[in-house]
C-alpha positions as CSV (number, residue, x, y, z in Angstrom):
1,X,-1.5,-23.1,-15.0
2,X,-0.9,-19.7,-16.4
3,X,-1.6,-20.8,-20.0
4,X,-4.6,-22.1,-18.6
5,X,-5.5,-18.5,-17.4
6,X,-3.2,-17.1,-20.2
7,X,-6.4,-18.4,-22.3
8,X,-9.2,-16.8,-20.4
9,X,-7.5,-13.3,-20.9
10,X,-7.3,-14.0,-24.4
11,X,-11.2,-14.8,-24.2
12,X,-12.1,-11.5,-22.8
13,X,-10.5,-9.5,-25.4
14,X,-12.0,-5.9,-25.4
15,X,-12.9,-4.8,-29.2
16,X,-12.5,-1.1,-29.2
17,X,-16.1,-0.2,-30.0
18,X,-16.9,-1.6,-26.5
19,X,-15.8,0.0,-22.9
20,X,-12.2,0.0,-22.0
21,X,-10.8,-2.4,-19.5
22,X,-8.0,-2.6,-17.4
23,X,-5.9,-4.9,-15.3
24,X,-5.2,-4.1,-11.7
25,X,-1.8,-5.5,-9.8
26,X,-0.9,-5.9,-6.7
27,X,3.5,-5.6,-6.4
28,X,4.4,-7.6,-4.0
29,X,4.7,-11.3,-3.8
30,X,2.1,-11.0,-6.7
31,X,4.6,-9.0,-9.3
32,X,7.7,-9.7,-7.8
33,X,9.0,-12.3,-5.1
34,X,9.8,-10.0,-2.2
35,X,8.5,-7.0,-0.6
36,X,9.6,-4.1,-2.9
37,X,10.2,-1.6,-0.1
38,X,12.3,-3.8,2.0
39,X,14.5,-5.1,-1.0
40,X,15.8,-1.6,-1.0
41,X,17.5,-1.9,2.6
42,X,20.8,-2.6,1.5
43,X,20.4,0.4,-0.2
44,X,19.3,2.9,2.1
45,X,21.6,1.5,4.5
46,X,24.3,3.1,2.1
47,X,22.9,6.4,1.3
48,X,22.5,6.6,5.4
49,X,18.7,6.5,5.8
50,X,18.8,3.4,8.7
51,X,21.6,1.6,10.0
52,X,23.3,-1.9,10.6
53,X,21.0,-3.2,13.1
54,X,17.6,-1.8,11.0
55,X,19.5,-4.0,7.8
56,X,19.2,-7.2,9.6
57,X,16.1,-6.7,10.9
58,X,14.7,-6.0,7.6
59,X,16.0,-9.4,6.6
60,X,14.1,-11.3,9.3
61,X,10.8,-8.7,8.5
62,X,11.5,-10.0,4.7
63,X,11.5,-13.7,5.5
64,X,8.3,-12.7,7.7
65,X,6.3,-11.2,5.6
66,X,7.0,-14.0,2.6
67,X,6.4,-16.8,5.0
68,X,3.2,-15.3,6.6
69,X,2.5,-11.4,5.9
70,X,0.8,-9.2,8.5
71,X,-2.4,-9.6,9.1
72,X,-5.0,-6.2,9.8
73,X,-4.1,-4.9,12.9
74,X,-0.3,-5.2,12.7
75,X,-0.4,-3.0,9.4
76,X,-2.5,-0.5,11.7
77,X,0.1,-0.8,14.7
78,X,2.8,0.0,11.6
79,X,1.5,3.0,10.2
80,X,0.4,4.3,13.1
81,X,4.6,4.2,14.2
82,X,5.8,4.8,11.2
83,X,4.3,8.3,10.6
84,X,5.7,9.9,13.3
85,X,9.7,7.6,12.3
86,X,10.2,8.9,9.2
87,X,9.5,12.5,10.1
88,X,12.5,14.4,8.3
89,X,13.9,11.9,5.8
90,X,14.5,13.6,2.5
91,X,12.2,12.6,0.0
92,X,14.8,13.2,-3.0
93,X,17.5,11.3,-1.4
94,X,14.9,8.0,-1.4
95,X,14.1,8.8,-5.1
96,X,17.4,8.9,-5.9
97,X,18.5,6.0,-4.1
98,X,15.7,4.0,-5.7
99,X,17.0,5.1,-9.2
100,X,20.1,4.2,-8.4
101,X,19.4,0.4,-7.5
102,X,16.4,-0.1,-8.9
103,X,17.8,-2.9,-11.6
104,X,20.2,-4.5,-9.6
105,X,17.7,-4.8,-7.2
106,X,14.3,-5.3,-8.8
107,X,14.5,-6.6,-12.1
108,X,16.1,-9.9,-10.6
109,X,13.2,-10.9,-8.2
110,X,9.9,-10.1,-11.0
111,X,8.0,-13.0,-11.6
112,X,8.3,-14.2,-15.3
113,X,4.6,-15.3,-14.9
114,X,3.7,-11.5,-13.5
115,X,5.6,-10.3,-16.9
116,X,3.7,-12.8,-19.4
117,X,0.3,-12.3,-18.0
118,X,1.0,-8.1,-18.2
119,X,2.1,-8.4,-21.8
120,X,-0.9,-10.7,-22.5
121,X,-3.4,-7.6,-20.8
122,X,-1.6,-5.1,-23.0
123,X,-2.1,-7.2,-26.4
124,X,-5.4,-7.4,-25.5
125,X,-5.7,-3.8,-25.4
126,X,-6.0,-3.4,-21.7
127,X,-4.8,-1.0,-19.7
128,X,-2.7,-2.1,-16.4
129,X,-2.1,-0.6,-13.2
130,X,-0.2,-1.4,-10.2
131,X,-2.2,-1.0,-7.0
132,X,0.6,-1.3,-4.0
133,X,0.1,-0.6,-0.2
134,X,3.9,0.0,-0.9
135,X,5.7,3.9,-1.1
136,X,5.4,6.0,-4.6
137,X,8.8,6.6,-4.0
138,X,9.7,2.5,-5.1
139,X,6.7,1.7,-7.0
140,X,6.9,4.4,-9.6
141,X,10.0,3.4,-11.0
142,X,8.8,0.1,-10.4
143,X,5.5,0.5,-12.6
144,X,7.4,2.8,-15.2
145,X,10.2,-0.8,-15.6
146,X,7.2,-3.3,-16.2
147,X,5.6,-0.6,-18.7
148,X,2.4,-0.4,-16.6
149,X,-0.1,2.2,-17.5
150,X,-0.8,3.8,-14.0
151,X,0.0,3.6,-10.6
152,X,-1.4,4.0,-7.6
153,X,0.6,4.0,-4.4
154,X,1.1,5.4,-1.0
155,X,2.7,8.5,-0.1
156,X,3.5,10.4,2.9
157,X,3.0,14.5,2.7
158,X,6.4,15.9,1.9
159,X,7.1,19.7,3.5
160,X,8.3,22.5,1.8
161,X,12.3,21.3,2.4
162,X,11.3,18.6,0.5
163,X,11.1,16.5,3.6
164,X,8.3,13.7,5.0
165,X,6.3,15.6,7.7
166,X,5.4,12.2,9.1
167,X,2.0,12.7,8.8
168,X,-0.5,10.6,6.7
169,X,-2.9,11.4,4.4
170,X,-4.0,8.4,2.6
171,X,-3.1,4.8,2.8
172,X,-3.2,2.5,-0.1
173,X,-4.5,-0.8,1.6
174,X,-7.5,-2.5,1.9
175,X,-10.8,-1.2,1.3
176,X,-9.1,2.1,0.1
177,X,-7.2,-0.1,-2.9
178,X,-10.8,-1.0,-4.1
179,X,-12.0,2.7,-3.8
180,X,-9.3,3.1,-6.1
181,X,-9.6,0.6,-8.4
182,X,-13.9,2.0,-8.6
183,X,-12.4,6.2,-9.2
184,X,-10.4,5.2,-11.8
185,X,-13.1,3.2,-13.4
186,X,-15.3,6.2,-13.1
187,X,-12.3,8.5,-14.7
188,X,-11.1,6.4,-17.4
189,X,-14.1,4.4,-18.5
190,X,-13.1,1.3,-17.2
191,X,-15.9,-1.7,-18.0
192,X,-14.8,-3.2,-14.2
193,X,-16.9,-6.6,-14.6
194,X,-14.4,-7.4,-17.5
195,X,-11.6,-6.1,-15.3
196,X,-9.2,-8.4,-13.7
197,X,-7.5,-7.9,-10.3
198,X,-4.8,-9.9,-8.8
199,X,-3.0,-10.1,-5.4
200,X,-1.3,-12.5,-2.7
201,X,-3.4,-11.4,0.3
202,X,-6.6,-11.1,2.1
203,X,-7.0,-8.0,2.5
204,X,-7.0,-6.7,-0.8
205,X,-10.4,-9.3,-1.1
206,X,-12.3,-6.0,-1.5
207,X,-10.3,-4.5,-4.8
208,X,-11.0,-8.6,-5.9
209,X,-14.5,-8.0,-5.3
210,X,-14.2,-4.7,-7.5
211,X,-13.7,-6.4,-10.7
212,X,-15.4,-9.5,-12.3
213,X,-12.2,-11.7,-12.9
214,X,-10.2,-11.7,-9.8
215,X,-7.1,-14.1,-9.2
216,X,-5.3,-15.2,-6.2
217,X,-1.7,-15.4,-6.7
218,X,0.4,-17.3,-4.3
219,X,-2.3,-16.8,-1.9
220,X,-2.0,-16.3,2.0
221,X,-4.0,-18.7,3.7
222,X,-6.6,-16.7,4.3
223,X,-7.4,-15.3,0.8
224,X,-7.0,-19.2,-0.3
225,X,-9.9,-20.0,1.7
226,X,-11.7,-17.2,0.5
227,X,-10.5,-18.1,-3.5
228,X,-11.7,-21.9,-2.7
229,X,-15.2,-20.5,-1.7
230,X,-15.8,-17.9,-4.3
231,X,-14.7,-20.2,-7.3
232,X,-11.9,-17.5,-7.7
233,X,-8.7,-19.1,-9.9
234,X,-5.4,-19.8,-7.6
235,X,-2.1,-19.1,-10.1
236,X,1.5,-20.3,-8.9
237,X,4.2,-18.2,-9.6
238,X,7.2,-19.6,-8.9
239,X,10.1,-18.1,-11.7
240,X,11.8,-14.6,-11.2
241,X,13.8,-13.6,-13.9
242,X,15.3,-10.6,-15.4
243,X,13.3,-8.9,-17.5
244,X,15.7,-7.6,-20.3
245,X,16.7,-11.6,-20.5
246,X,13.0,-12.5,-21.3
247,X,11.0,-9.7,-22.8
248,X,13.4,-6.6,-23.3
249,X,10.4,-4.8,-24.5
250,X,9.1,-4.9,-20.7
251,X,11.4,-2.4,-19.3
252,X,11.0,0.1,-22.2
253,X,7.0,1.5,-21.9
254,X,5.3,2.0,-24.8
255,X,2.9,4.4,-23.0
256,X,4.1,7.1,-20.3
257,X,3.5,6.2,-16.6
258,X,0.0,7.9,-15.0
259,X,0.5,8.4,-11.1
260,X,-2.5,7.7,-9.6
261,X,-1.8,8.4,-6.0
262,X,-3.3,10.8,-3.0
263,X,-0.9,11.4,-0.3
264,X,-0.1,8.7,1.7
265,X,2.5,6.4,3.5
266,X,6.6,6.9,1.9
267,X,8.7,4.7,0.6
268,X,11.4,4.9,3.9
269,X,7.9,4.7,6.3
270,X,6.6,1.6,5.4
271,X,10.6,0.4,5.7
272,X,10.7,1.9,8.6
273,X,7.3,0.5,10.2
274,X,8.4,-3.2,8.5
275,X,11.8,-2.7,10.9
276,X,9.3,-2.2,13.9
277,X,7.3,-5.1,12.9
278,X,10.1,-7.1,12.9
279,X,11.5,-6.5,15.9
280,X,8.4,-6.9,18.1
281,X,7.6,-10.3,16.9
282,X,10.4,-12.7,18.2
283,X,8.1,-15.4,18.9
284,X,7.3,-18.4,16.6
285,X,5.7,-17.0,12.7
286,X,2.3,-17.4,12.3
287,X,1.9,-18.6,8.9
């Protein structure tokens, strides 16, 4: 099924007289098979950032969110908690943390589809840039291993100690991923009806809408119904490997990494809000 799509990217190949394209990402269960913030538990259970009890919750939140995600309003509820959580946490400590772990823990779970279809963007002289609700402090790094071209990603405002305030000044989901996806059009040139755009859920439908070849990838129910009913192509990713065992060149950028982020919701917050998710819902999943 990717070869089948594999072909369609090679069909809208941008000659460089023409306006430049790009290829937008969502990280998580689109890129790689697990949320990327709440991979990293283990790890800030470690460096001391949450405890026992918050690592097995994050567990049952992972095994949550890949059966059935969060729908609108439980995101809301989250951030809404988590900005006021994290207050305090050191924002170098989660960088370096991140740095630390990174391979062991997120080169094992990228999709070997994700990784084929970004080096088939780059030969074909796109741009590509990961869109994530996730923190900057995990999806830098993340978008610097795959070789991706920008970023944009949440953050949370950091104080002069170098510490989250817990408030929030911008929130990379939904409609806002789409407003994204449009400014960076409008700064870099971007042609966006020969764009591409891909994610696992719903609500990014509007950063779909932004572009004129949008793909589900392992869709939620919801954005299936939507991809059914707008013609939209359905891809299947289904093979994480390590990217230094199938395309070393992957984890070595040929370009430098563009942050393309306002201030918004951290790394440890959206971990943090995830935990709280978690443990309010102890009923039966909702897939």
């Amino acid at each position: 099924m990717v070869g089948a799509y594999a072909r369609l990217v090679e069909n809208h190949s941008v000659p460089h007289s023409t306006p430049r394209t790009a290829a937008f990402f969502d990280l998580d269960k689109t890129v790689i098979a697990k949320s990327s913030t709440l991979t990293f538990s283990k790890s800030f259970y470690r460096g001391g950032l949450i405890n026992r009890r918050a690592v097995l919750r994050t567990a049952y939140a992972q095994f949550v969110f890949l059966v059935g995600g969060a729908d609108h309003d439980q995101m809301e509820r989250m951030r809404a908690y988590l900005s006021s959580l994290c207050r305090g946490w050191d924002v170098a400590q989660v960088r370096e943390i991140v740095a630390e772990t990174l391979h062991d823990r997120i080169d094992p779970i990228i999709y070997d589809e994700a990784a084929s279809l970004i080096e088939e963007h780059r030969a074909a002289g796109r741009d590509v840039v990961i869109v994530s609700t996730s923190g900057a402090e995990v999806v830098e790094p993340i978008g610097e291993l795959l070789g991706a071209d920008r970023v944009v990603a949440t953050k949370m405002v950091v104080g002069d100690d170098g510490r989250f305030t817990g408030e929030v000044a911008y929130y990379a989901y939904g409609p806002t991923k789409a407003e994204a996806v449009r400014d960076l059009a409008a700064s870099e040139g971007y042609d966006l009806d020969r764009s591409f755009a891909y994610s696992d859920s719903a609500t990014d439908v509007p950063m779909l809408e932004a572009v004129g070849n949008p793909c589900a990838v392992n869709p939620d129910r919801a954005l299936r119904r939507e991809a059914a009913a707008r013609g939209w192509p359905v891809l299947s990713f289904t093979r994480p490997v390590r990217l230094k065992q199938r395309l070393p060149s992957l984890s070595m950028p040929a370009r430098p990494l563009v942050v393309t982020a306002v201030a918004a919701v951290g790394t440890a917050a959206v971990t943090a809000g995830l935990v709280w998710y978690a443990n309010r819902r102890r009923g039966p999943i909702d897939a």
